[in-house]
C-alpha positions as CSV (number, residue, x, y, z in Angstrom):
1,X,115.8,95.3,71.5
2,X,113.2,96.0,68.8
3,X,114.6,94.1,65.2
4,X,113.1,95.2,61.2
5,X,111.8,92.6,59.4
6,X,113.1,94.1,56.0
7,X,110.5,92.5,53.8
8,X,107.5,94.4,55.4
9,X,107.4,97.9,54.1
10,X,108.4,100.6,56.0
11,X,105.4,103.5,56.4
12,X,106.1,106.5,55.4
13,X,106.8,108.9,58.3
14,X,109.1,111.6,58.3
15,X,111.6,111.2,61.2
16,X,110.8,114.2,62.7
17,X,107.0,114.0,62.5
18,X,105.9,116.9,64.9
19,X,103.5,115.3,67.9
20,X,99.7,116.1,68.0
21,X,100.7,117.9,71.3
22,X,102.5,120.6,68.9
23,X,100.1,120.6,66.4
24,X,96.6,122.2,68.5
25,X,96.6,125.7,69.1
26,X,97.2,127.2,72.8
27,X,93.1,127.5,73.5
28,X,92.9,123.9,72.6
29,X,95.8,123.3,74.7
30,X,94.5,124.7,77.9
31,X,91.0,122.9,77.8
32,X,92.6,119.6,77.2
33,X,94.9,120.4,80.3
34,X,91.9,121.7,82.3
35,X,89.9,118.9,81.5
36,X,92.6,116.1,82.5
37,X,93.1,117.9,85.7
38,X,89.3,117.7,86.4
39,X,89.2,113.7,85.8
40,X,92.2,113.8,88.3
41,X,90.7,115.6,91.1
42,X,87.7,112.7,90.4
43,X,90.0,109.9,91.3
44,X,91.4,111.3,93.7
45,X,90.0,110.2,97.0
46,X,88.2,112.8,98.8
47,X,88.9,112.2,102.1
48,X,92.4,111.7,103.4
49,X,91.7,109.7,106.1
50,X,90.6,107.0,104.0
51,X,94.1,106.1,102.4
52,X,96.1,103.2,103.7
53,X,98.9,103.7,106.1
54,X,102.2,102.7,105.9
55,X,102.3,102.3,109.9
């Protein structure tokens, strides 16, 4: 549970402030989504054999 301290002021955000996500166009969009996949595939080990077994 997360309490107000009523003596600090509150900012001044609009309850429905809409996320960056909404906020790029679709181009923009895409290339961020592209890019995080590449950085995925990067830490993704490359040769399945190398994970750890469960057996």
């Amino acid at each position: 549970m997360q309490l107000n301290l009523e003596f600090f002021d509150q900012p001044d955000v609009p309850l429905s402030a809409p996320a960056a996500w909404d906020q790029i166009d679709e181009a923009a969009r895409m290339a961020a989504i592209e890019i995080l996949a590449r950085l995925i595939a990067r830490l993704l080990p490359d040769d399945p054999a190398m994970e750890a077994s469960d057996e």
